[in-house]
C-alpha positions, 0 to 999 in steps of 0.5 A: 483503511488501517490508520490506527495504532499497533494491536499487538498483531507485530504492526510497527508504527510505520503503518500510522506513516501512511494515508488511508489512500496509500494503503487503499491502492496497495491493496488494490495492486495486491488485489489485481496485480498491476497499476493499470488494473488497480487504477481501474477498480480504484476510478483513477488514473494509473498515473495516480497510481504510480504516484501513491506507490512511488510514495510507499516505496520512498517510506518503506526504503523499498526498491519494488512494488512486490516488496511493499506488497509483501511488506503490507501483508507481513505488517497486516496492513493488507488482507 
């Protein structure tokens, strides 16, 4: 989980907006494609899911989840 402050990698502080949580489960829905898988590896409801992603999508102003997705990896949040 990447809550801390930018490293000079081109981070924005927008990172530091997101729960250790939010980016745990983006990274599990890059890592296995869909809400239902992730929620899966995560042990969680794919409702749960759906939550934390509509939470990251309302954050970023971004309508999808592949934009947050991309977003994350471009931002180093995800790896």
């Amino acid at each position: 989980m990447r809550d801390q402050a930018p490293r000079g990698s081109g981070r924005t502080d927008q990172a530091r907006t997101f729960s250790a949580r939010e980016v745990e489960v983006l990274q599990a829905v890059a890592d296995h494609g869909t809400a239902v898988a992730a929620a899966e590896a995560l042990g969680c409801m794919p409702r749960t899911v759906e939550v934390h992603l509509g939470n990251i999508r309302r954050k970023l102003g971004l309508p999808t989840t592949l934009q947050c997705v991309v977003h994350g990896y471009r931002e180093e949040l995800l790896h």
